[in-house]
N, C-alpha and C positions, 0 to 999 in steps of 0.2 A: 408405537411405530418407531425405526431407528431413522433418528435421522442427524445421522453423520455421514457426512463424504466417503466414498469409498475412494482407496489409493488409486493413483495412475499405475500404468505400467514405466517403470523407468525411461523418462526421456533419451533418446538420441543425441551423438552431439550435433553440435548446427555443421559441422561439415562435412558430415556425412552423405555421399552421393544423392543425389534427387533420383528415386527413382516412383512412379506414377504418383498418389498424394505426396504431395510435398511437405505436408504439414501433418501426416504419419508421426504420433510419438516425438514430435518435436516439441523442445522446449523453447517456448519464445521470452526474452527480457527485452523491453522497452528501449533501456538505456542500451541497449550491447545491439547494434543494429545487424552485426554478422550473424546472429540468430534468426532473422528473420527476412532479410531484405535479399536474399538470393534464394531465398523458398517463393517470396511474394513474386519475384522477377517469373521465375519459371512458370508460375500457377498464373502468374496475371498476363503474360505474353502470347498465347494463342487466342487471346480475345481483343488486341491490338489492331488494328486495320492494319496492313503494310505499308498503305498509301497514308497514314496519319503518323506514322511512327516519328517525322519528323515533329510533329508537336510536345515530341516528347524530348526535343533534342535541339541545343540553342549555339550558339559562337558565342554566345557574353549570358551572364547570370541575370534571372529574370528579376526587379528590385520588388519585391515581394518582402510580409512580415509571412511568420516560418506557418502560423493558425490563418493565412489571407483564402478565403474559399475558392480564390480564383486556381488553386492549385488544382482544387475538385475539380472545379471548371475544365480545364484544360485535361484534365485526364480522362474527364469524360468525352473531349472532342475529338481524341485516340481509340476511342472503345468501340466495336462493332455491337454490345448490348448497354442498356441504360445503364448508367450509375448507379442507381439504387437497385437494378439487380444483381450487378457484380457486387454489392456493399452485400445483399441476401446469401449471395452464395457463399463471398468470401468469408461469411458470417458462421454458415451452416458447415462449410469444409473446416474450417477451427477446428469445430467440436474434435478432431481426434489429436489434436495438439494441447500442451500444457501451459500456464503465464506462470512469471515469478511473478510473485503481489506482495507486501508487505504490510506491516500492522504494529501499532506504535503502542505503546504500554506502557507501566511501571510497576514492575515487580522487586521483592524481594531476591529470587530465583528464576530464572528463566528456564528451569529444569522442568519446572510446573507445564508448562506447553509441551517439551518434547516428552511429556509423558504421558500428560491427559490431553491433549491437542487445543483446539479454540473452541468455546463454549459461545451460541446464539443468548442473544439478551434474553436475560431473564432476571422481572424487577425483585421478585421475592430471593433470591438469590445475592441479588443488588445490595440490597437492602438489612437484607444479612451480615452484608460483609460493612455496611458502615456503621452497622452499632457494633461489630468483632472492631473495628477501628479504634473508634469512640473508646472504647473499654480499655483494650492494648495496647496502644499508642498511645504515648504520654501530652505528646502535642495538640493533641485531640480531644482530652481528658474536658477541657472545658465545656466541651459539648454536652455533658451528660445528660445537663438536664432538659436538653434542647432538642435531641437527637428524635426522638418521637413527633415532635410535631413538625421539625423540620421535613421529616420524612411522610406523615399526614399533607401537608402541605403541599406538596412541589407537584405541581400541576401538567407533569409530561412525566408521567411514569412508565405509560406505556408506548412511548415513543418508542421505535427502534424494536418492539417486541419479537423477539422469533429472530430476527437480522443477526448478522455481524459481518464487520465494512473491512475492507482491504484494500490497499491501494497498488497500483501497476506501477509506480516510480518511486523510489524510494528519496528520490532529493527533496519534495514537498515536505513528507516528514519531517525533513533536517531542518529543512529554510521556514515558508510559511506557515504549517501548521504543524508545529512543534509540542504545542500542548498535550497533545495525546501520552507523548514519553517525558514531557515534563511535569503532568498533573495527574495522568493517568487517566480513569472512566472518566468520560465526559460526562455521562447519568452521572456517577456517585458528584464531579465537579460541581454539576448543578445543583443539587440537593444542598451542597453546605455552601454559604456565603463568600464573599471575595475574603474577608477576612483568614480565612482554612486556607488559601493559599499557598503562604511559605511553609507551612507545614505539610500540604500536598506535597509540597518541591523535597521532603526532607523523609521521606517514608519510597524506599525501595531504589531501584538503580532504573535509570532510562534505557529502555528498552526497545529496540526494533527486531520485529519476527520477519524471517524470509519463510513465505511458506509457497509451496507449490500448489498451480489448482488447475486441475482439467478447464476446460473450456466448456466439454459437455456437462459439467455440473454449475453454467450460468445461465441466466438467464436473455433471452432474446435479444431483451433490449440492449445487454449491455455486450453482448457478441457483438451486435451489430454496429454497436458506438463502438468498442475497440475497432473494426473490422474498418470503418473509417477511419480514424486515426492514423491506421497501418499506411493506408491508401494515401491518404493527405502524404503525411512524413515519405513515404516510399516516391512519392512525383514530388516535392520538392526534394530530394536530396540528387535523383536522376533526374532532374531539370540542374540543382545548382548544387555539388555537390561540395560538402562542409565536411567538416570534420568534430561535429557534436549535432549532439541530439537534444530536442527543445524538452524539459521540463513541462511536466504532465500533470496535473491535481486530477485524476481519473479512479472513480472511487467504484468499487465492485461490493453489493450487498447481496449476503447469500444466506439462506434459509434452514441452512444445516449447521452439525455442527463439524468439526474438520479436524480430521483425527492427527494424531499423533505424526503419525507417517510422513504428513505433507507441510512439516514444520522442519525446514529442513537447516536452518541455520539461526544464527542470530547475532546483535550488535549491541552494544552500547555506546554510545556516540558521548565525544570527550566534552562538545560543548551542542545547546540548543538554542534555535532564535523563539523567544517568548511572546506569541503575537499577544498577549496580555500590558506587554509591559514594551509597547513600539518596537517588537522585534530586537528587542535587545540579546545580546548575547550572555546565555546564563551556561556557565563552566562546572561540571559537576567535578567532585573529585574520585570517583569509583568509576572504574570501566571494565566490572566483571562483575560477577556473580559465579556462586557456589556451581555451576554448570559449564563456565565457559573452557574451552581449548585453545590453546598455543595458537593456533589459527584462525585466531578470531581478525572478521572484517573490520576497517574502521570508518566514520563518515567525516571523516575532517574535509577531505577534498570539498566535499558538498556545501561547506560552507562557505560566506562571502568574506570579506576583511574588510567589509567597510562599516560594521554593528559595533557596537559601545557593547563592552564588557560587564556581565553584574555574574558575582564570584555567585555562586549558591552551595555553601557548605552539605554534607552529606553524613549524617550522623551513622550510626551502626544499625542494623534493623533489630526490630524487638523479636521477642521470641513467640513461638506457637502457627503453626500453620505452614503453610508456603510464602506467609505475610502478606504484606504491600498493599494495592490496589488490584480489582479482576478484573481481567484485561476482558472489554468487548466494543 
């Protein structure tokens, strides 16, 4: 059975006139709100009361935190249908729009994705690549004689079986959960001791994938949790409006695997916060790989300035394969 993603049809851009679905072939990002907050305005507006509209409309900013439920609250006391079936619909009308999601890694080559796309967990495959590790990496050599029961041993092998995770905001990446482009597979992580750590840190470049993913290739649940968010963020910013968008840890786990196609850029970020090591700031010195282009994005913005500095050197990668770690 194949099961890989089948491509979108190329997104529209977000300015493009509304005319009946609004969410036709649009491509929604998180952080970029004009993608999405005047599609939601048109699609969410004939199911407003007239006589509530004021609820959605203040003289002074309501003192609210940006995730306070009371925003749900209030937008559900504007709605002529329940909350949770506007969250269904808005859920189910998705399906013909696209998310950018992103997917934190460490490779050798980032080339490897835009050519074979993301591969769903698989431990024998896993497991493959950590004795090709063990053998070709020098840092890793110690392991040899260990690398078998290590991998006998580890007691969540089939954690995550069939899955692979992406996420809707790419600043968590950057900030909290950093390890992924700083250690790479969290599986292969856990298989080898805290010890394999800095030598994790010294095998391939830090990597973030921007990939593209229909909406109709997720699952319910998680339409429905974006499809709130949207709602949330959409009544606070038309109750109080700002000029930034809250930071999201919002994770999408999907069943396929995801081709080529819908890998459509990628990053390596000059420094990472180490939730290993209290968020410390660890600075790589490589911000490219054998695949990148002149116009490559960068995530320095996304960082804080108030994390303690830890240098983490970047040796040359060995040779044979695509190298690194396999990103899942």
């Amino acid at each position: 059975m194949d099961r890989t993603v089948q491509p979108a049809q190329r997104p529209i851009p977000f300015n493009t006139p509304i005319v009946g679905n609004p969410w036709h072939n649009r491509l929604i990002v998180w952080n970029d709100p004009t993608t999405w907050h005047e599609p939601l305005s048109s699609w969410l507006m004939p199911m407003v009361a007239p006589r509530r509209k004021l609820r959605l409309k203040q003289r002074k900013s309501l003192d609210l935190c940006w995730d306070d439920p009371e925003w749900m609250e209030r937008l559900d006391g504007a709605l002529t249908d329940p909350i949770e079936e506007v969250v269904e619909k808005l859920a189910e009308d998705l399906g013909s729009a696209t998310l950018e999601t992103y997917h934190g890694c460490r490779v050798h080559d980032a080339g490897v994705f835009h050519r074979e796309g993301l591969r769903i967990n698989d431990p024998e495959k896993l497991e493959a690549e950590i004795r090709r590790m063990v053998r070709d990496e020098p840092s890793l050599h110690r392991f040899s004689d260990t690398v078998e029961s290590m991998i006998a041993e580890f007691d969540a092998r089939d954690r995550d079986v069939g899955r692979i995770w992406l996420c809707a905001d790419d600043r968590p990446q950057l900030d909290r959960i950093g390890h992924y482009a700083l250690y790479g597979s969290e599986w292969i992580l856990c298989v080898f001791d805290t010890s394999a750590r800095p030598a994790l840190r010294e095998i391939g470049v830090p990597t973030i994938l921007k990939v593209h993913i229909p909406f109709e290739r997720m699952r319910t649940v998680f339409r429905k949790a974006f499809a709130e968010k949207l709602l949330q963020e959409w009544t606070r910013t038309t109750i109080n409006p700002t000029g930034w968008t809250p930071k999201i840890d919002f994770s999408i786990s999907l069943l396929e695997n995801v081709p080529a196609s819908m890998v459509v850029g990628h990053m390596h970020p000059a420094a990472l916060k180490d939730p290993f090591s209290g968020y410390a700031l660890r600075r790589s010195t490589r911000e490219d790989c054998p695949h990148c282009s002149s116009d490559r994005i960068t995530a320095s913005s996304a960082l804080g300035d108030d994390a303690a500095i830890v240098e983490s050197p970047m040796p040359k990668s060995s040779e044979g394969g695509h190298g690194g770690i396999l990103c899942v």
